[in-house]
C-alpha positions as CSV (number, residue, x, y, z in Angstrom):
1,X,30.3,2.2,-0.3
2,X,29.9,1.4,3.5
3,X,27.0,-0.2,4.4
4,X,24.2,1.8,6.3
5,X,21.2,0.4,8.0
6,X,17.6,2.1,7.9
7,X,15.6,-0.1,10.5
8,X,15.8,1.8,13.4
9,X,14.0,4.3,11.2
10,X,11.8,1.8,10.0
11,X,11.0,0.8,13.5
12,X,10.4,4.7,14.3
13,X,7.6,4.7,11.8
14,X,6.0,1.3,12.8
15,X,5.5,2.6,16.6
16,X,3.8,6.0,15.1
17,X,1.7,3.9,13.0
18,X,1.0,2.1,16.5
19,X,0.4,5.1,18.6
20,X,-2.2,5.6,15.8
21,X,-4.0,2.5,16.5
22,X,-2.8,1.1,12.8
23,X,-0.6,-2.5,12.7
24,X,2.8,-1.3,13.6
25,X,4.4,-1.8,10.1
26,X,7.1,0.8,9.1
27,X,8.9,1.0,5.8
28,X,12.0,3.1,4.5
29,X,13.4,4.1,1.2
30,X,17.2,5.3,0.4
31,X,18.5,6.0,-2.7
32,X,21.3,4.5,-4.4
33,X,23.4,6.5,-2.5
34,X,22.3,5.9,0.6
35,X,19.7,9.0,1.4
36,X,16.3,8.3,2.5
37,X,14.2,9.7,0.3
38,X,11.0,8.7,1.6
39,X,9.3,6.8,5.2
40,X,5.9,5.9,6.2
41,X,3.8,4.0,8.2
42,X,0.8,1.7,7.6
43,X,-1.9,4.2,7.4
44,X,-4.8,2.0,6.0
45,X,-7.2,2.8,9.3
46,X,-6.3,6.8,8.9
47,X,-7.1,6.9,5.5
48,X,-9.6,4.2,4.9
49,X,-7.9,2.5,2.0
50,X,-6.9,-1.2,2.3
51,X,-3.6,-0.3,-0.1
52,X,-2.3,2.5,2.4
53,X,0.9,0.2,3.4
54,X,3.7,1.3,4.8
55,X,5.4,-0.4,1.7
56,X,3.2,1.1,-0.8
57,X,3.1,4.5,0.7
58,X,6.6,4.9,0.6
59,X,7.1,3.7,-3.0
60,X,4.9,6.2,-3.7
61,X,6.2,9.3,-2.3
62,X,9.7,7.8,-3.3
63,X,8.2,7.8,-7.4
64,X,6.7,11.0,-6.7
65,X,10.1,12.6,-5.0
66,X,12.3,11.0,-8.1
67,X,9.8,11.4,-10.7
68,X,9.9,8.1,-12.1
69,X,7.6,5.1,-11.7
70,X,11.6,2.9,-11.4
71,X,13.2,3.0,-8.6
72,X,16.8,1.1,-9.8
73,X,19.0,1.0,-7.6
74,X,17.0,1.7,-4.4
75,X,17.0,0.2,-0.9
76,X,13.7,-0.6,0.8
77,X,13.8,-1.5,4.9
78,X,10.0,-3.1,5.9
79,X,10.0,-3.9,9.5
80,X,7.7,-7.1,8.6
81,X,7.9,-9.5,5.3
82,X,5.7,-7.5,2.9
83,X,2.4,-9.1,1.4
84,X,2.1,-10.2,-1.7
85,X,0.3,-7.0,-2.7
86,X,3.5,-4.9,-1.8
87,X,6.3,-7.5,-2.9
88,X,4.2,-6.8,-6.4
89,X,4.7,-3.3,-6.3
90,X,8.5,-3.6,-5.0
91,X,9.2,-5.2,-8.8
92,X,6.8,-2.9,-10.7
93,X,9.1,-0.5,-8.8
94,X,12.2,-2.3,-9.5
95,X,13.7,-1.4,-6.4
96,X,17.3,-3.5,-6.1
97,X,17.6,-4.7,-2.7
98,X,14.5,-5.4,-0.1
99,X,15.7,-5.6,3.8
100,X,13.2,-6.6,6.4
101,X,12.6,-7.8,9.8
102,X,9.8,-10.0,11.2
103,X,8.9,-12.9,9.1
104,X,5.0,-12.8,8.3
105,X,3.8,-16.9,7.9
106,X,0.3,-15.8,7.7
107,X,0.5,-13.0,5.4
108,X,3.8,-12.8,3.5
109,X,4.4,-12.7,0.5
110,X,8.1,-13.0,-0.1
111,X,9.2,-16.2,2.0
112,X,5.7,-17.6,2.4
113,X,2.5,-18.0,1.2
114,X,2.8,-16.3,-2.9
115,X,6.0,-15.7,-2.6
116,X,5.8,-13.2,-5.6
117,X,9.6,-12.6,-6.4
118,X,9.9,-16.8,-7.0
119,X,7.3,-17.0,-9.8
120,X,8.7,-17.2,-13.5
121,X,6.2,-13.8,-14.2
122,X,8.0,-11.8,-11.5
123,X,8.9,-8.6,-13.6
124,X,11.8,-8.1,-11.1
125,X,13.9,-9.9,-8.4
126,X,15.0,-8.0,-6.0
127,X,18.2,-8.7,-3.4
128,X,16.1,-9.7,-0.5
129,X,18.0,-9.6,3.4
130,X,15.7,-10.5,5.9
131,X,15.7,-11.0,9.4
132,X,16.8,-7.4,10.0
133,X,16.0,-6.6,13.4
134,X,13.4,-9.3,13.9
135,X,13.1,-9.8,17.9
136,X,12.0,-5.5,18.2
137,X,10.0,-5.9,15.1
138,X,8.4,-9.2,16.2
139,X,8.3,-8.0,19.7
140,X,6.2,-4.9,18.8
141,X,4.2,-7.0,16.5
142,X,2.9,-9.4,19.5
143,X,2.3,-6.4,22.0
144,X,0.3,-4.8,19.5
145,X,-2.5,-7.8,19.0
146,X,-2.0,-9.1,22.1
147,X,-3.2,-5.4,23.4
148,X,-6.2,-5.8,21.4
149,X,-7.8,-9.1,21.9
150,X,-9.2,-10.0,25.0
């Protein structure tokens, strides 16, 4: 099987999540055989609901789509390091391989700070390929906070 990348999606749905006024944070699932089953954006301003990330939105509409609360042999593209709170619910999901983009040293919790898929009670390790289209990600990132502080 060739290869496909989903971040240019995943950077579709973190500039709607933007143009929304939420952190520009997209996330995309495809299945094992490549179909994207399922995209969001961080929604946690829309809905008022601190768990509405990208991440965990997708997962769910992926479970919901697939009927399962497993996700073996999925693909998930996250324009920025997820938190520790999503990298949890990537194992519970046991989603195979995790691709993303900006590095998050503040918040992260894959490569920094918990870095959840390192600890011995980590359920699941997923393949995890980051740097995946980090200057746009990053880039959008900046403009976003720098647009909002004064």
């Amino acid at each position: 099987m060739v290869f496909k990348s989903h971040m240019a999606q995943a950077l579709d749905e973190a500039r709607a999540a933007a143009a929304r006024g939420e952190v520009p944070v997209g996330a995309v699932l495809a299945d094992a055989s490549g179909a994207v089953v399922a995209a969001a954006g961080n929604r946690t301003r829309e809905l008022n609901d601190p768990t509405a990330h990208a991440e965990i939105l997708t997962i769910r509409a992926a479970c919901a789509a697939a009927g399962s609360e497993r996700l073996t042999g999925y693909a998930l593209y996250v324009t920025l390091e997820p938190c520790a709170m999503c990298a949890a619910a990537i194992a519970a999901a046991r989603i195979s391989r995790l691709y993303y983009g900006a590095s998050d040293p503040k918040s992260g919790g894959v490569a920094h700070g918990a870095r959840v898929f390192a600890h011995p009670q980590a359920h699941h390790r997923p393949e995890v390929y980051d740097g995946l289209a980090a200057p746009e990600a990053e880039a959008m990132l900046r403009d976003f906070f720098r647009d909002r502080r004064p």
